[in-house]
N, C-alpha and C positions, 0 to 999 in steps of 0.2 A: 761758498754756497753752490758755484755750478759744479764743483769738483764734487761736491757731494750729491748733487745731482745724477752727474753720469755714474756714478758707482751706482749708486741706487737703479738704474737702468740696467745696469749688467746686471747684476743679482738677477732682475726679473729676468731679463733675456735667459739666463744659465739656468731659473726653474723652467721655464717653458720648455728647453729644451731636453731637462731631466725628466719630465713630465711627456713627451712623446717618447722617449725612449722608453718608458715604462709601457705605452703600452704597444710596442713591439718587442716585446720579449714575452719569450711565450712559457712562461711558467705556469705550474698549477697544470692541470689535466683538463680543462676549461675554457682555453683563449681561444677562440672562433676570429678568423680572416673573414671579412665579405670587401668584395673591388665593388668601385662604384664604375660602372663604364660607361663610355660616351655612347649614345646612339647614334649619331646621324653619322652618314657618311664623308659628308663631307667637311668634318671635324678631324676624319681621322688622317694622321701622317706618319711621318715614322719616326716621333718622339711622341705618341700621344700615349703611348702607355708609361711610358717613364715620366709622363707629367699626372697621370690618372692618380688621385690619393688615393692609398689604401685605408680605409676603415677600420679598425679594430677597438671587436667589441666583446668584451668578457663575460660569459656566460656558463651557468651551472645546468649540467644535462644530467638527469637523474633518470632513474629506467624503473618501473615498474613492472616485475614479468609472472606471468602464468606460463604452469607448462601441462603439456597433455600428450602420455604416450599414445597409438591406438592400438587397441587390441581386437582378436575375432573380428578379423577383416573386416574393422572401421577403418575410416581414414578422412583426412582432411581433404576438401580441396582449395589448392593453392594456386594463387595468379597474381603474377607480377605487378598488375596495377587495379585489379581488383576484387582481391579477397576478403576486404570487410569493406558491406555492403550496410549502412546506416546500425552501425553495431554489432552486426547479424556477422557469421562463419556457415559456410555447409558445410556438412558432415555428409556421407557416404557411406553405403553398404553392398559387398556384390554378393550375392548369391551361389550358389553353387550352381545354379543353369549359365549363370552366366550375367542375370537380368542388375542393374544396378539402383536403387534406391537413394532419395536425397532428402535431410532435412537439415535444421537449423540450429544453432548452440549459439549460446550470447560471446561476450568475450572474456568469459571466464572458463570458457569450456563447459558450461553449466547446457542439457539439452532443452532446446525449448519447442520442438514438435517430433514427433514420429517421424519416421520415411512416410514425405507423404506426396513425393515427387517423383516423376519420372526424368526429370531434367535440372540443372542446376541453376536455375533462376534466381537473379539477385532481386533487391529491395531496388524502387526507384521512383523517388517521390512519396514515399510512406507506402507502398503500393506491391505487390507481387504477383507475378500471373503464376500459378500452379494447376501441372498436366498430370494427371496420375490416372490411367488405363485411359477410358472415354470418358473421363470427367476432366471438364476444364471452371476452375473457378478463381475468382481477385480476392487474396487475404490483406487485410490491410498491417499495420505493427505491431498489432495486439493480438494478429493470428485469427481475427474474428474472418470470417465470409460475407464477403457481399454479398448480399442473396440478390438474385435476379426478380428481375419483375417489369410490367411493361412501361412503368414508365420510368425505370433505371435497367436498360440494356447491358450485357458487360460484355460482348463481343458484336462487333462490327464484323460480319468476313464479305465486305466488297473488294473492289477491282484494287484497292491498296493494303489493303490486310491491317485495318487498325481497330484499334483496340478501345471500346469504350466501358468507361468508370463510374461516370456518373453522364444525364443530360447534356450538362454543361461544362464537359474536359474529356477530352479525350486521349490516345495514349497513338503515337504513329508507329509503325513496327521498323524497325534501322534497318530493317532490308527491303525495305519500300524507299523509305528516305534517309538520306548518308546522316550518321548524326551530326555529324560538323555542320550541316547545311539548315537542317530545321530543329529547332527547337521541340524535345519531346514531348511534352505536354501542350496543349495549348488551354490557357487560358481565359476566363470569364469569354465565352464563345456563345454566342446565340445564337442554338443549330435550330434558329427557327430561321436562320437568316445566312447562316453558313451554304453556300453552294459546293451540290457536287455533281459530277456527270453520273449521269444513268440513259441507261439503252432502253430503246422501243423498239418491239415488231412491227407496232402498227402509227397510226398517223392518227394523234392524239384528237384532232378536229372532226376527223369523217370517219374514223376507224377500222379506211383499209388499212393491209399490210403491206410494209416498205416489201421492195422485192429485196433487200439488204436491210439489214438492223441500224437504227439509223442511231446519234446522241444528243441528247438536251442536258438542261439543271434545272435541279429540282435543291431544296434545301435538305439538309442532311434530316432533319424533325421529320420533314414527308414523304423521307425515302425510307427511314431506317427507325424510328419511333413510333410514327402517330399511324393509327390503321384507317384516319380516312384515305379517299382517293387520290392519286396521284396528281399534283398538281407542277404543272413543268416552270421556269421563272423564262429561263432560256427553253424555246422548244427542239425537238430532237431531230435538226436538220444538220447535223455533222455527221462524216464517215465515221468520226473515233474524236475522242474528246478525253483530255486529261484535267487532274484538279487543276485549281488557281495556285499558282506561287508567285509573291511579289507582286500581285495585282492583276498577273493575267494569265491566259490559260493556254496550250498547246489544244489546237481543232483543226480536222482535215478533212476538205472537200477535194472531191475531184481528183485526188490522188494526190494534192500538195496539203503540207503542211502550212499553218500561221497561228495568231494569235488573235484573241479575243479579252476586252474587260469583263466585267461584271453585269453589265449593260447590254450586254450579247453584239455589242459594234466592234468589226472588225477593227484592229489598232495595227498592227503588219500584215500584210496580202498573205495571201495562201499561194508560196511562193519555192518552197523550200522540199527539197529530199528527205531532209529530218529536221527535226527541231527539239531541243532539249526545254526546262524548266528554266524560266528565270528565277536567278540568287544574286541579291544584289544588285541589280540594277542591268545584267548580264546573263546571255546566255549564247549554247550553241547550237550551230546549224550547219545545216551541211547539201553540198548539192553533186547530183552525179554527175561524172565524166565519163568519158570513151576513149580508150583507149585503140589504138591503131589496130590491135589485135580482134577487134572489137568486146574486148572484156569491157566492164566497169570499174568504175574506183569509185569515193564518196569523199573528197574532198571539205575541210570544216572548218567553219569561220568563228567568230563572234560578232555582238551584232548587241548595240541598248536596246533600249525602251525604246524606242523612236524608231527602231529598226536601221539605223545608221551603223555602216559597217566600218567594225572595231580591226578588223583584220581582213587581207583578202583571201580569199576560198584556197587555203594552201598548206594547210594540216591534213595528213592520215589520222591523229588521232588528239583531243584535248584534254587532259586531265582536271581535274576539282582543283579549283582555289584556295586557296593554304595561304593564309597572311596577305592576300592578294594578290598572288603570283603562284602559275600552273605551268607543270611543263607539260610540252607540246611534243608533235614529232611529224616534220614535215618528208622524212623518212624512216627505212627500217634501223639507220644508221648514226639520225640523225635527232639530237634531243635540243629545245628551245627553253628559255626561262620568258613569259610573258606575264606582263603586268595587269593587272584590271582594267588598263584604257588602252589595250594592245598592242603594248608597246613590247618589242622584243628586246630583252635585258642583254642576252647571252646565247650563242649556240655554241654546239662541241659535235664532232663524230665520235659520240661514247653507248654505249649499248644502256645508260640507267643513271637517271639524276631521281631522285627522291625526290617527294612535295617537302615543302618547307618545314619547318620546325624551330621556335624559337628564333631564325633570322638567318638559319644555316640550311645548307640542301649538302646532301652525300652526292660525290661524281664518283661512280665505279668506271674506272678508264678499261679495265681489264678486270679476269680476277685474281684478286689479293691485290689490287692495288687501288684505293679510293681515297678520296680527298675532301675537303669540303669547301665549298663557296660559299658566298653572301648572294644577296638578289643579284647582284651586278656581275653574277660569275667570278669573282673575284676569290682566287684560291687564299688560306687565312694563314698560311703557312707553305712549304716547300715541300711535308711531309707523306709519303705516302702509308696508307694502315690496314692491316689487311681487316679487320673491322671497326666500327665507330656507330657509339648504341646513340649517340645525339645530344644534345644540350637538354640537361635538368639545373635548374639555377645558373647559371652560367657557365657552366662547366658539362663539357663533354668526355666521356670515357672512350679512350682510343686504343688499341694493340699496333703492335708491328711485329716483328719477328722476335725484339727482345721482350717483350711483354708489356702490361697493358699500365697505363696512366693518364691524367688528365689534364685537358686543355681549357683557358681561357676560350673568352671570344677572341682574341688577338693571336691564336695560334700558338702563345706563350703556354709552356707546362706548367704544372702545380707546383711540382718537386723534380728532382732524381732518384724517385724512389721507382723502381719496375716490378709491377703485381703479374703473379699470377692468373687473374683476374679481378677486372674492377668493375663493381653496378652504377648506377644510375646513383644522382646524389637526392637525398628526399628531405626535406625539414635539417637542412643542413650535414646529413650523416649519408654516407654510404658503407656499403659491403664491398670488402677486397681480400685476397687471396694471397697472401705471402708465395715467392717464389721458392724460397728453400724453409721445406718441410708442412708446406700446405695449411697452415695455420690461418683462419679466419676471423676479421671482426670488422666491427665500425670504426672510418675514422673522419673525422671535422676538416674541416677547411684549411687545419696547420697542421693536419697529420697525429692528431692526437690519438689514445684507440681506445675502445669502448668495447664492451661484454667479450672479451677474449678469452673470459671460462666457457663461453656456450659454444665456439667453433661452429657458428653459421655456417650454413651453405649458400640458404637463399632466405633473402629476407621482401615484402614487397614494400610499394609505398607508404609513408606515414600518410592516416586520414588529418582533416583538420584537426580532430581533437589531440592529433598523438600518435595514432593507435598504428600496429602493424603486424601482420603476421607472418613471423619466420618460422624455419627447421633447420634441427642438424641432424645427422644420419650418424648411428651406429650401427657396428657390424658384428654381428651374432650369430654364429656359425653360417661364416661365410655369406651372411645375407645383411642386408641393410634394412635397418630399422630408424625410420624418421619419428624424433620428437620434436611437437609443434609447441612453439609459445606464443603467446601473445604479450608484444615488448610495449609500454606506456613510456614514452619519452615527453619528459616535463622540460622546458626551457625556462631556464628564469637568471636574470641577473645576477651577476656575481660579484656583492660589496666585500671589500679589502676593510679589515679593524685596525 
């Protein structure tokens, strides 16, 4: 009985193991690799990827495609991470002065407005700004027009350049405010209660005039909607006054900068050479020195909410926060990795460390020769490249002098296979370049290849649905002619009968 036992245990033992072997082997045109990796750091050692399991999982990629030559100088236009905008494609037309026109085709290529643009403006939030001569007006995705009116404003042109929709949402312009930092829309907003600074000539009480323009808050409804009289919340005793971020506001008296709540109470003294926006709970600041020569410098710190200093006054310049960590440069020579509680991760004398990306920063030591860290400076590998487009799913696209391929998080390659060129990995597929004889397509995670009749060039990201717009280029006396498609990648499980 127990001899028959332990047989009985190996049998299972020998399917289990026939049963992982199946799915690492990568038959069919189908099998997709995904690594599951450790995040923290201090998991990682130097077996952690040889203990890391690989995942595989069997999957059916099916392509849907349109294609569209252009003809009589139309054309597409094309952008790597965003050329389909909630459906929508631009098309384009140039003129013979020179002037260029812009409208819109679904993804069929089918057109669904006129040149009715002067600029190439995407969809953003069901929403579009269209400029065409001195007409500026908001079509929403049906192409219809907001019509203006006074108690639906559609542009805002104060001291931040934003954009309003309706009463209550408004639209911030990303060269006012980074997008990574605020949020472009803001919602359910009561701009009867939203504050913003606005400037007076004169003194709102007795109605002389400042001998300088002074700044108060007033809400957005009584500065920029409602035609009664100006009513201030905060009155207009600052030199210069910025909106609120994060609770409180940049105001300068007396030639210094500080901060203010909502409440118009001072919350950090007026104390400071500069003073940036709070994001996060963090912001920077800066104060002047003297230099022996008697120049200037502007020294820059960081600094909370509390005004409690995060760092001491010993940066020339602070960059934006990127996954919580910014580099710094306490010279022309010299780059810093700091963390959001000031803490410095890492310095180097290198001319160019990149913000973060996925948990990785590019070090240019020289050029054609860069590497990548981790927060902790920590290089991920030995190798040097003379480019590196950055982590998309796990995986970064690197070059050297023998040609391009991709890296894990671990520094580990994909393969030994060396492209001509390689893109960015999107919904599991990227575009790559064969080395001998230029030949172009998609391949997955195990190197399988995909539309290798259409000889790609350039393809951009897939949206969620799928969708993505590539070209390939022919050449027709001596001239090159792009044909665009629009490629539908379906994923779906792939069951074995």
């Amino acid at each position: 009985m127990k001899k028959t036992f332990f047989v009985i245990l190996i049998i299972i033992f020998l399917l289990l193991v026939a049963c992982n072997n199946k799915f690492t082997d990568t038959h069919d045109n189908y099998l997709v690799s995904d690594n599951n990796f450790v995040d923290e750091k201090t998991n990682i050692n130097d077996d952690t990827f040889s203990q890391v399991p690989i995942a595989i999982t069997e999957v059916k990629r099916e392509f849907l495609i349109y294609e569209y030559t252009p003809h009589n100088d139309f054309d597409i236009c094309f952008s790597q991470e965003s050329s389909i905008s909630e459906n929508t494609i631009i098309y384009k037309y140039q003129f013979y002065d020179g002037e260029i026109k812009y409208g819109f085709m679904d993804l069929e290529f089918n057109i669904l407005t006129d040149l009715i643009s002067d600029y190439p403006c995407r969809f953003n939030n069901g929403l579009v700004k269209i400029i065409n001569g001195f007409e500026e007006y908001i079509l929403d995705n049906q192409f219809r027009i907001i019509e203006y009116n006074e108690d639906k404003p559609i542009l805002y042109n104060g001291i931040w350049h934003k954009e309003i929709y309706t009463p209550d949402e408004f639209i911030i312009d990303g060269k006012a405010v980074p997008f990574y930092k605020y949020n472009n829309r803001i919602y359910n907003t009561d701009l009867n209660e939203y504050l913003v600074p606005y400037m007076s000539l004169t003194n709102p009480e007795t109605g002389e005039s400042f001998s300088s323009p002074k700044w108060g808050y007033t809400t957005f409804y009584n500065a920029y909607v409602s035609s009664e009289n100006l009513q201030y919340v905060i009155p207009p005793i600052f030199d210069y006054a910025r909106e609120f971020s994060d609770g409180l506001a940049v105001v300068k008296k007396d030639g210094k900068y500080g901060y203010i709540n909502k409440n118009g109470e001072t919350v950090i003294d007026y104390q400071y050479y500069l003073a940036e926006d709070f994001y996060d709970g963090i912001a920077e600041v800066g104060e002047a020195t003297m230099k022996g020569d008697g120049s200037g410098q502007i020294k820059r710190a960081l600094i909370n909410k509390s005004g409690e200093m995060l760092t001491d006054f010993k940066f020339i310049s602070i960059g934006d926060f990127y996954e919580g960590y910014a580099i710094a440069s306490t010279d022309r020579k010299s780059k810093v990795i700091i963390s959001n509680n000031g803490t410095e991760m890492f310095s180097a004398q290198v001319p160019y460390i990149s913000n973060f990306q996925n948990g990785y920063a590019v070090v240019m030591a020289e050029p054609h020769v860069t590497y990548i860290v981790d927060y902790w400076g920590q290089r991920i590998n030995n190798d040097n490249y003379t480019h590196i487009l950055g982590y998309r799913e796990d995986l970064c696209a690197v070059a050297t002098e023998n040609g391009w391929n991709y890296i894990n998080r671990y520094g580990e390659y994909l393969s030994d296979e060396r492209y001509l060129y390689a893109g960015n990995f999107s919904n599991g597929v990227a575009l790559v370049t064969e080395m001998r004889g230029g030949a172009s397509y998609l391949i997955d995670l195990v190197g399988n290849k995909y539309l290798q009749e259409l000889n790609l060039r350039n393809i951009s990201s897939f949206t969620d649905e799928g969708y993505a717009l590539a070209y390939s280029e022919i050449v027709e006396d001596e001239r090159a002619q792009r044909k665009y498609y629009i490629i539908r990648m379906s994923v779906t499980n792939k069951i074995d009968k």
